[in-house]
Backbone as ProteinMPNN parsed JSONL, in Angstrom:
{"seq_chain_A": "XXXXXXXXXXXXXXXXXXXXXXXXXXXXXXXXXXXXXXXXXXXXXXXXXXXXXXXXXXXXXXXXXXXXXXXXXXXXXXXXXXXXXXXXXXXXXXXXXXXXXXXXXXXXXXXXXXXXXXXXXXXXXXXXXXXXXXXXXXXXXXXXXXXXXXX", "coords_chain_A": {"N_chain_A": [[0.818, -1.203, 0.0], [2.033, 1.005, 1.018], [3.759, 1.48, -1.416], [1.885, 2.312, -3.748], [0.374, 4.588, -2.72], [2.312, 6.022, -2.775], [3.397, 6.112, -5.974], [0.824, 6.925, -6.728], [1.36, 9.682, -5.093], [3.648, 10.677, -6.702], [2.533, 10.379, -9.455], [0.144, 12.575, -9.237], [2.278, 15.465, -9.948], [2.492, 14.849, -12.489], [-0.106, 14.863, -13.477], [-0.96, 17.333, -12.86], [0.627, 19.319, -14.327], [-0.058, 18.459, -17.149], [-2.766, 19.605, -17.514], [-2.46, 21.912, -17.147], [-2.333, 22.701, -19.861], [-0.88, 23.715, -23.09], [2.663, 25.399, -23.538], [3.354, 28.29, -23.013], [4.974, 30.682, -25.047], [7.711, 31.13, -27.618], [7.381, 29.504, -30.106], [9.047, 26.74, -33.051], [7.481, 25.924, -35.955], [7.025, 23.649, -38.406], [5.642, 22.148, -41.28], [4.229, 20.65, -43.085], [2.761, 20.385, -46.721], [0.67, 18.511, -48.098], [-1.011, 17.413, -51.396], [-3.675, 15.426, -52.273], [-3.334, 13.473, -55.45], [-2.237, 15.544, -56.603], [0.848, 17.142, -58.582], [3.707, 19.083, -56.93], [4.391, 22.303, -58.263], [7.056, 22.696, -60.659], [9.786, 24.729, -60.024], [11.06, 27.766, -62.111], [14.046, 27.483, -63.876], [16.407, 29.719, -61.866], [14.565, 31.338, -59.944], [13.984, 31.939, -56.749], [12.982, 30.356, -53.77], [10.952, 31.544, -50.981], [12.774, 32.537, -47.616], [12.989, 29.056, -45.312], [11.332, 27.885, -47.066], [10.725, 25.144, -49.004], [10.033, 23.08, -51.862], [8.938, 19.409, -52.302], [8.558, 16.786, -54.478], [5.768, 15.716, -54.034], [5.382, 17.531, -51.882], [5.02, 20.408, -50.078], [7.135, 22.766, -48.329], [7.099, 23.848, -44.847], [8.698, 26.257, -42.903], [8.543, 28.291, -39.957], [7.975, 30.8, -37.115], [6.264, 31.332, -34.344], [4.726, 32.945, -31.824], [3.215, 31.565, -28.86], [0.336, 31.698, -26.724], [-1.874, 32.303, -23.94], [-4.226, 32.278, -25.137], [-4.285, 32.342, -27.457], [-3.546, 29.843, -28.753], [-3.509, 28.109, -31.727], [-1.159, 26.792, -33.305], [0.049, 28.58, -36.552], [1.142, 30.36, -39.269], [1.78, 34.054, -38.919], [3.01, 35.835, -40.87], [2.14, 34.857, -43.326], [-0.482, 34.064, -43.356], [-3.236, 33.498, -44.362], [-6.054, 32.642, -43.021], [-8.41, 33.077, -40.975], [-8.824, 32.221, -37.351], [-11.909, 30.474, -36.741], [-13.172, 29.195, -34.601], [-11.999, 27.652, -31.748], [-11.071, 25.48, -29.524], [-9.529, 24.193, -25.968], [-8.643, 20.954, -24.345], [-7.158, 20.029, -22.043], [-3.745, 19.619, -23.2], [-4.297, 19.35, -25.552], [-5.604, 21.289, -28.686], [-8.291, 22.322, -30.473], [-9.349, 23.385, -33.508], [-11.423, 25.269, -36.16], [-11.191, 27.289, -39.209], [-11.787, 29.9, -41.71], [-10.123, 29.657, -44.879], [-8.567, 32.651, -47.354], [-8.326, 31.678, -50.918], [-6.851, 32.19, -54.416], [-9.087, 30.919, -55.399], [-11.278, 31.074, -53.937], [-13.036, 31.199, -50.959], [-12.27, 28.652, -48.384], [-12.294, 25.774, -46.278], [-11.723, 25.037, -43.404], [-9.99, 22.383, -40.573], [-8.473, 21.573, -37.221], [-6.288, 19.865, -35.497], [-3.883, 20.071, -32.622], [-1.825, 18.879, -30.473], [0.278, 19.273, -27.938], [3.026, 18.068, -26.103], [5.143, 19.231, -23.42], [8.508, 20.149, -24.438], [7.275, 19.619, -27.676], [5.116, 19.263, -30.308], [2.893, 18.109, -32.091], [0.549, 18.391, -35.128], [-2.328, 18.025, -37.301], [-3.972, 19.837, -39.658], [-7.186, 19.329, -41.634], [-8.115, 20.645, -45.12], [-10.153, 21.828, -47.423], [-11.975, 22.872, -50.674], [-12.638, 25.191, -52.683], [-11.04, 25.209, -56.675], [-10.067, 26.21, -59.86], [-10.193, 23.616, -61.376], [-11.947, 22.274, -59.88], [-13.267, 21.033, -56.834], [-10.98, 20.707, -54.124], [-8.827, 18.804, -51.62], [-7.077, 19.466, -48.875], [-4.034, 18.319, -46.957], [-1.889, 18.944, -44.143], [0.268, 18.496, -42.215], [2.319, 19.189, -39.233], [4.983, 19.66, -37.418], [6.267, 20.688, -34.511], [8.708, 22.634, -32.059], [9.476, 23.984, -28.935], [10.787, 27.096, -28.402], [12.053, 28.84, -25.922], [10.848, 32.035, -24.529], [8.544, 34.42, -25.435], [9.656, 37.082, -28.546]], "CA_chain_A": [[0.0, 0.0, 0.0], [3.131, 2.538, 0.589], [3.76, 1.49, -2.994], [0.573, 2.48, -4.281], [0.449, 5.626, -2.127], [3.936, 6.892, -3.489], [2.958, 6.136, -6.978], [0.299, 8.08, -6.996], [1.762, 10.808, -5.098], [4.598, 11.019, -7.965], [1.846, 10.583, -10.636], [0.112, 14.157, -9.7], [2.499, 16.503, -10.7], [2.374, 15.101, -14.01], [-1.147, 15.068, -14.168], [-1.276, 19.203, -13.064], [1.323, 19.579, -15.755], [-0.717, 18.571, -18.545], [-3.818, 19.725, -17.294], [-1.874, 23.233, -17.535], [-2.423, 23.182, -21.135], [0.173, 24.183, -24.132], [3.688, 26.302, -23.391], [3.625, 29.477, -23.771], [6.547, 31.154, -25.591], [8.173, 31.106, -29.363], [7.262, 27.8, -31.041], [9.021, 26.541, -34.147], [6.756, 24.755, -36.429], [7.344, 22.707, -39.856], [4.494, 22.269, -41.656], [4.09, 19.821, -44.731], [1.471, 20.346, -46.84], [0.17, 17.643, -49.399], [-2.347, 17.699, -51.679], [-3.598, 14.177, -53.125], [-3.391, 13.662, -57.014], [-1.772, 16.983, -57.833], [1.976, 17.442, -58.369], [3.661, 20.087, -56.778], [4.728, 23.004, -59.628], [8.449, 22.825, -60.952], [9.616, 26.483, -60.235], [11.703, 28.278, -63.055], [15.431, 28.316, -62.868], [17.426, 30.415, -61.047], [13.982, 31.205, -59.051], [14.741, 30.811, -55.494], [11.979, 30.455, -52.73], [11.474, 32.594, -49.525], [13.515, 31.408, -46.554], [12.266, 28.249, -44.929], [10.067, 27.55, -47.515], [10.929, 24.065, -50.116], [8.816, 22.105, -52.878], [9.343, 18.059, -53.106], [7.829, 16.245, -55.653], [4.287, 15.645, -53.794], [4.45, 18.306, -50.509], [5.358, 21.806, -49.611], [7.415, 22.548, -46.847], [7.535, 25.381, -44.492], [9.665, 26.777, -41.41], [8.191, 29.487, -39.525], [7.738, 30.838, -35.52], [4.567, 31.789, -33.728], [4.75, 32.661, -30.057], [1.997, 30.764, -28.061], [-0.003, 32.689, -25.498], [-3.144, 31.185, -23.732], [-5.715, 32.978, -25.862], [-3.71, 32.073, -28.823], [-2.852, 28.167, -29.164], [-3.266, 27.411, -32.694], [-0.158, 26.994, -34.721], [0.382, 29.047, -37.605], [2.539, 31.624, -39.678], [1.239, 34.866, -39.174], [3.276, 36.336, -42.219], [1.967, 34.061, -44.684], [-1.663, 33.855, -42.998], [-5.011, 33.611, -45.246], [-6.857, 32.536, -42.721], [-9.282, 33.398, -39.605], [-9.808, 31.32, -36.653], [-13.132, 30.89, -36.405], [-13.728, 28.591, -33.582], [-10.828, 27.109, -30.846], [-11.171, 25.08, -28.119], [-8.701, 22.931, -25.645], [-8.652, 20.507, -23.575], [-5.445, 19.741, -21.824], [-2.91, 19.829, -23.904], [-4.783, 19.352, -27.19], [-6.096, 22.391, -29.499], [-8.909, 22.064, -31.742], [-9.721, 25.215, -34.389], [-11.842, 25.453, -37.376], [-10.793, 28.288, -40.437], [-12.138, 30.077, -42.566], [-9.248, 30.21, -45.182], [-9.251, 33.098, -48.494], [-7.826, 31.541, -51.788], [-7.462, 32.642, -55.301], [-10.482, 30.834, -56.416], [-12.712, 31.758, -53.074], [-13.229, 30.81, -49.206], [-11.942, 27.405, -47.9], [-12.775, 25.392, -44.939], [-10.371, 23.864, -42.842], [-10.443, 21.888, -39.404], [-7.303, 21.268, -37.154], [-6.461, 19.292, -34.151], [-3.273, 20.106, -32.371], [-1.345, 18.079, -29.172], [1.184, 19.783, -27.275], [3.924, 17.333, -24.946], [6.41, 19.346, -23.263], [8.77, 21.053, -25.726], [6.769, 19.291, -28.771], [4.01, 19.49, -30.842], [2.058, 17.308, -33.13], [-0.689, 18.837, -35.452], [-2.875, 17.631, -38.636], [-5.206, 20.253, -40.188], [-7.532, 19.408, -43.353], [-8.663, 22.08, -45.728], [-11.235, 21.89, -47.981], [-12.275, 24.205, -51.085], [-12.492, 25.155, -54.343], [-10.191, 25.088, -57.427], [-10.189, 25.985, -61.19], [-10.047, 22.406, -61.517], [-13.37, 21.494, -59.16], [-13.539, 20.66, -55.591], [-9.865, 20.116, -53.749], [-8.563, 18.523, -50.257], [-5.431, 18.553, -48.292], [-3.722, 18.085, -45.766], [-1.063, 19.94, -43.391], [0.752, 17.906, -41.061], [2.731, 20.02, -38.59], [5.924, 19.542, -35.901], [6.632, 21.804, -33.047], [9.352, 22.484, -30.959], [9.854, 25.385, -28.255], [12.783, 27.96, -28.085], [11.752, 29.711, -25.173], [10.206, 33.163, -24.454], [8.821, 35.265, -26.586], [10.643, 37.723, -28.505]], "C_chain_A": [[0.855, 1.258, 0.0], [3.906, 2.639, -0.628], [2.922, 2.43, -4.1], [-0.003, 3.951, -4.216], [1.331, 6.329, -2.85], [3.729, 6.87, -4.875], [1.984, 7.396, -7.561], [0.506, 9.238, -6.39], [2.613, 11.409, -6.333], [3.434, 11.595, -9.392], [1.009, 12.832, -10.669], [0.65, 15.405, -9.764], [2.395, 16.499, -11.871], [0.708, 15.543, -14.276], [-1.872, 16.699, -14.251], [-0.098, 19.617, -13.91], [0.358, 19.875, -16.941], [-2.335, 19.064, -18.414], [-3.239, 21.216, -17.381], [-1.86, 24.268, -19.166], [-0.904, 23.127, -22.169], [1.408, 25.157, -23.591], [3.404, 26.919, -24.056], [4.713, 30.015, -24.208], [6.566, 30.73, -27.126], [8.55, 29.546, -29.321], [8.17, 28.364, -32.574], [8.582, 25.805, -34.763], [7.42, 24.834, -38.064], [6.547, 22.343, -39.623], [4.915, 21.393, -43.526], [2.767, 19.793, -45.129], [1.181, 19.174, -47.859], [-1.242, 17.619, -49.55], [-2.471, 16.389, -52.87], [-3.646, 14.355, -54.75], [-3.054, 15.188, -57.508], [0.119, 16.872, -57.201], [2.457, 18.893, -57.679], [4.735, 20.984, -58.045], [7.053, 22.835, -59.377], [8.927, 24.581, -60.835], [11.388, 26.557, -61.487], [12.837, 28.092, -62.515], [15.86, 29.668, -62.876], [16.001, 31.625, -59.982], [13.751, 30.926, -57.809], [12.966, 31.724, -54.77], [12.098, 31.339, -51.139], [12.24, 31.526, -48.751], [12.513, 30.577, -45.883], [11.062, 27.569, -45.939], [10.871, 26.007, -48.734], [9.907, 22.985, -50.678], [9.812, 20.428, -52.817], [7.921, 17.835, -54.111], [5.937, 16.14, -55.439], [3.769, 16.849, -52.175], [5.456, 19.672, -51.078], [5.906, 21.931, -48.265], [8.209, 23.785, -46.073], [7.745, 25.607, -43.053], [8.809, 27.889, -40.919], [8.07, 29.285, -38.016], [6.824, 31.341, -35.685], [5.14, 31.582, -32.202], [3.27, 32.293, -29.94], [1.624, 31.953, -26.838], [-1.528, 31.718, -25.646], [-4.473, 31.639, -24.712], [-5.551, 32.926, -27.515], [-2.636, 31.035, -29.422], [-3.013, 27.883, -30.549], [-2.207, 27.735, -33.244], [-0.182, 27.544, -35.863], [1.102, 30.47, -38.093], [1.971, 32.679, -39.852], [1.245, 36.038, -40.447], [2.61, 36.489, -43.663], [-0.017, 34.029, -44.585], [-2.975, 34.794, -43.696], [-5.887, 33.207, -44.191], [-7.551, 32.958, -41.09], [-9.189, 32.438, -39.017], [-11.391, 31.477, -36.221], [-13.723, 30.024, -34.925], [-12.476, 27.789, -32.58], [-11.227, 26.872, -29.619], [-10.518, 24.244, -27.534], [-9.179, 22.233, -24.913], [-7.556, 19.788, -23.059], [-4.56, 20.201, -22.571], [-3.111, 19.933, -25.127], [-5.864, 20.773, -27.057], [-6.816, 22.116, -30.477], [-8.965, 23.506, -32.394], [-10.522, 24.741, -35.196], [-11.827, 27.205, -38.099], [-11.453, 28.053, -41.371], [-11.221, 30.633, -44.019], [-9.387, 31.369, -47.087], [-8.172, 32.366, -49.766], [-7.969, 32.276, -53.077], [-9.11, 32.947, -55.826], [-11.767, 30.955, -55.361], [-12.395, 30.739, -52.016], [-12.272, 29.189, -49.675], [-11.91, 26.833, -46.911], [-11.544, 24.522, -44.541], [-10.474, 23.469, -40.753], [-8.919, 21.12, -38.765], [-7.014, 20.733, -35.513], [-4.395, 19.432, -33.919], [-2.742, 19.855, -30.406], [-0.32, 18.455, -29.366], [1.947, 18.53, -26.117], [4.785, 18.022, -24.739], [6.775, 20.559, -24.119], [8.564, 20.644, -27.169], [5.324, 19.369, -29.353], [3.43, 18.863, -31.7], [0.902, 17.676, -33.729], [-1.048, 18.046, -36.984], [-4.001, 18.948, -38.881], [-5.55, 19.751, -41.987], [-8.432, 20.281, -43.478], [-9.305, 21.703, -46.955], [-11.798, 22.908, -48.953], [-12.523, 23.893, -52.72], [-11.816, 25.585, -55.583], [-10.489, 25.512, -58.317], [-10.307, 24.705, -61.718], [-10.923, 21.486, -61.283], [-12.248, 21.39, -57.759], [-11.751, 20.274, -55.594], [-9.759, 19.667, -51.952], [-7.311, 18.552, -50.372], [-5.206, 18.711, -47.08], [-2.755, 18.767, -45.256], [-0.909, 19.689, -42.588], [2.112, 18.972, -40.535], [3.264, 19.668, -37.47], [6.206, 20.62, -35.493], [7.376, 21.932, -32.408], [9.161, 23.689, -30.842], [10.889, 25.927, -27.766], [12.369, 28.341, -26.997], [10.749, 30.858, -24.925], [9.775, 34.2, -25.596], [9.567, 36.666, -26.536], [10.113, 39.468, -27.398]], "O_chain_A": [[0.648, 2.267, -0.674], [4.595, 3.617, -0.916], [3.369, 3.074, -5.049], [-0.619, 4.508, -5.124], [0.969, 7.274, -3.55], [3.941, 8.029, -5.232], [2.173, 8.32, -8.353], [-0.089, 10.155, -6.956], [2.301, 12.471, -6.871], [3.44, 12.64, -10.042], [1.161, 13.783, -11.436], [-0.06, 16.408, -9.686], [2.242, 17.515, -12.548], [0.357, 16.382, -15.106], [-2.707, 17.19, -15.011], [-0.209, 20.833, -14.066], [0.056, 20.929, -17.501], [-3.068, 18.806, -19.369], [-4.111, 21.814, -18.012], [-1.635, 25.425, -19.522], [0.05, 22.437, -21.811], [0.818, 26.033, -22.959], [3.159, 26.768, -25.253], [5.67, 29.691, -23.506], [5.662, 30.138, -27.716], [9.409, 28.802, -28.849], [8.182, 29.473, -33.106], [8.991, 24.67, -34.517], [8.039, 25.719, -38.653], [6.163, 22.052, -38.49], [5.572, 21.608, -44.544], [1.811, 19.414, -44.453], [2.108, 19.262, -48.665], [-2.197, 17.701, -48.778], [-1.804, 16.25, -53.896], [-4.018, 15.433, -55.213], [-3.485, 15.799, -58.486], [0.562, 16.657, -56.072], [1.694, 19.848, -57.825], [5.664, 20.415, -58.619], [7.865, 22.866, -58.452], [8.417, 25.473, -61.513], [12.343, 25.787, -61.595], [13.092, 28.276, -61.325], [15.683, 30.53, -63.737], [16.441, 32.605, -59.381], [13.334, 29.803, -57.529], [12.289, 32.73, -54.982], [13.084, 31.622, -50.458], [12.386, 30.319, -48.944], [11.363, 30.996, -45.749], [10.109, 26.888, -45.559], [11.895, 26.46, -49.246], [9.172, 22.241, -50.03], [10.985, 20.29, -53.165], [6.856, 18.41, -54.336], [5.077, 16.374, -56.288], [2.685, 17.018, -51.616], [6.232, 19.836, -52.021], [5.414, 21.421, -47.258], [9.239, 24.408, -46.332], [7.014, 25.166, -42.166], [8.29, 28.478, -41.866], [8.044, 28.166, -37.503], [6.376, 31.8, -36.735], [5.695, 30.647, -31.624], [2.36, 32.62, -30.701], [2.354, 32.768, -26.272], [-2.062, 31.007, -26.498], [-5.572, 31.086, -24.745], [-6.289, 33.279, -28.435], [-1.601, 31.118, -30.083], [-2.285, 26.896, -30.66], [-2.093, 28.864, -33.72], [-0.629, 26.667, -36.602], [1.49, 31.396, -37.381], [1.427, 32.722, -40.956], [0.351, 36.755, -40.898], [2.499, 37.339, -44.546], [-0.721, 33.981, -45.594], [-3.427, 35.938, -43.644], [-6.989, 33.573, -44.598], [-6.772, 33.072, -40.144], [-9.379, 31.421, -39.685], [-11.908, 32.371, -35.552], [-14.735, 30.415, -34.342], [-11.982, 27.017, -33.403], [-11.632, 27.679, -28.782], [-10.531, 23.179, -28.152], [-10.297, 22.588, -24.539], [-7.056, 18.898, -23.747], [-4.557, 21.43, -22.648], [-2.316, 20.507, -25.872], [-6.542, 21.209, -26.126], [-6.262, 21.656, -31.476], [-8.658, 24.553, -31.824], [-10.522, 23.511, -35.131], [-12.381, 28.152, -37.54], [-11.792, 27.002, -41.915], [-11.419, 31.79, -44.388], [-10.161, 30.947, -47.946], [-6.993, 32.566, -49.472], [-8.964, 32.995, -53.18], [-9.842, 33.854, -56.219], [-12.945, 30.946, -55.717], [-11.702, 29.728, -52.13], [-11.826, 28.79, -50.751], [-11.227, 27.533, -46.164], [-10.781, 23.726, -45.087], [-10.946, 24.226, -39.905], [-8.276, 20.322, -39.448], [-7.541, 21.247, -34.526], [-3.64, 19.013, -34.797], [-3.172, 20.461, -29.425], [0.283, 18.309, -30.429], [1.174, 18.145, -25.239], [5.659, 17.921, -25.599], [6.083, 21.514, -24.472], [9.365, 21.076, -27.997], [4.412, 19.576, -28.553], [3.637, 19.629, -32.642], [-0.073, 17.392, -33.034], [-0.159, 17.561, -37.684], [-4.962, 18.919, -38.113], [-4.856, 19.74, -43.004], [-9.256, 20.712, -42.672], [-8.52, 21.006, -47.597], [-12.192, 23.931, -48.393], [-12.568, 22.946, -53.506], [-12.059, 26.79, -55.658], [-11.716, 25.516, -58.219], [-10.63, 24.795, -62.903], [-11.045, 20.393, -61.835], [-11.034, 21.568, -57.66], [-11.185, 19.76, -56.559], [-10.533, 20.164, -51.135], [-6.547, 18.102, -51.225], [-5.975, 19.151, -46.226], [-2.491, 19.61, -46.113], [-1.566, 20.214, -41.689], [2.831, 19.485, -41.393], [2.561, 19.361, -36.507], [6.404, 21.564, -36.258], [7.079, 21.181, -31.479], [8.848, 24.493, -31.72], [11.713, 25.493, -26.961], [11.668, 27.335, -27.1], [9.599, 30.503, -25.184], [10.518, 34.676, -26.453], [9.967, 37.301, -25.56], [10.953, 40.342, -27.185]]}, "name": "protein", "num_of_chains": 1, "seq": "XXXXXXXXXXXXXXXXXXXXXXXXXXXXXXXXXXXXXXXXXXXXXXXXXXXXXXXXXXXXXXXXXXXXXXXXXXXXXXXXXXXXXXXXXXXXXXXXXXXXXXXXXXXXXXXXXXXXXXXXXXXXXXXXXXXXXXXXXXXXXXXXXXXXXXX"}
């Protein structure tokens, strides 16, 4: 029983840890985007891409920071940012959102679930919309680590 006792004394600091939510401070996220059945474009030579940013053959792939603050857990690049949050809610350590994002060819819906451990991060959002082409989906898987404080 002083097994059992001590156990679970140890166990709740972790569990008021993660019940604390997401770190606040300057996240770096990487962000892959893929989009099924479409290649991604060959760019021209001697065309060079912003920093952090590189094309493979089927994703997109992009570097950027975002400081975290409690009123503002979802991941993303405010630079580059088309879209609104329209709805965010946590629980523990996980972040849900839904966006309303603007494209060329008009609105786009997108829905994103993001889990915080520590100094890491694990996210998936899919986005939803419409193309010159008809109807498109993709996807936007997303790692996290944290530098510290923000700037």
């Amino acid at each position: 029983n002083t097994h059992v006792l001590l156990l679970a004394t140890l166990a709740l600091p972790a569990v008021a840890l993660a019940a604390d939510g997401p770190r606040e401070g300057q996240w770096e996220y990487t962000t892959e985007m893929e989009m099924p059945g479409m290649a991604m474009p060959k760019l021209p030579e001697g065309v060079k891409l912003p920093p952090g940013m590189n094309f493979g053959p089927k994703s997109m792939t992009t570097t950027f920071k975002h400081c975290v603050k409690k009123d503002d857990l979802v991941p993303r690049n405010e630079k580059d940012n088309k879209c609104k949050i329209t709805k965010q809610d946590r629980k523990g350590n996980t972040v849900t959102w839904a966006a309303t994002c603007d494209t060329p060819n008009g609105p786009a819906e997108g829905e994103g679930t993001a889990t915080y451990s520590g100094d890491s991060m694990d996210s998936t959002m899919k986005i939803k919309g419409q193309s010159k082409n008809g109807p498109f989906e993709m996807t936007q898987k997303m790692k996290g680590k944290y530098l510290g404080a923000c700037p």
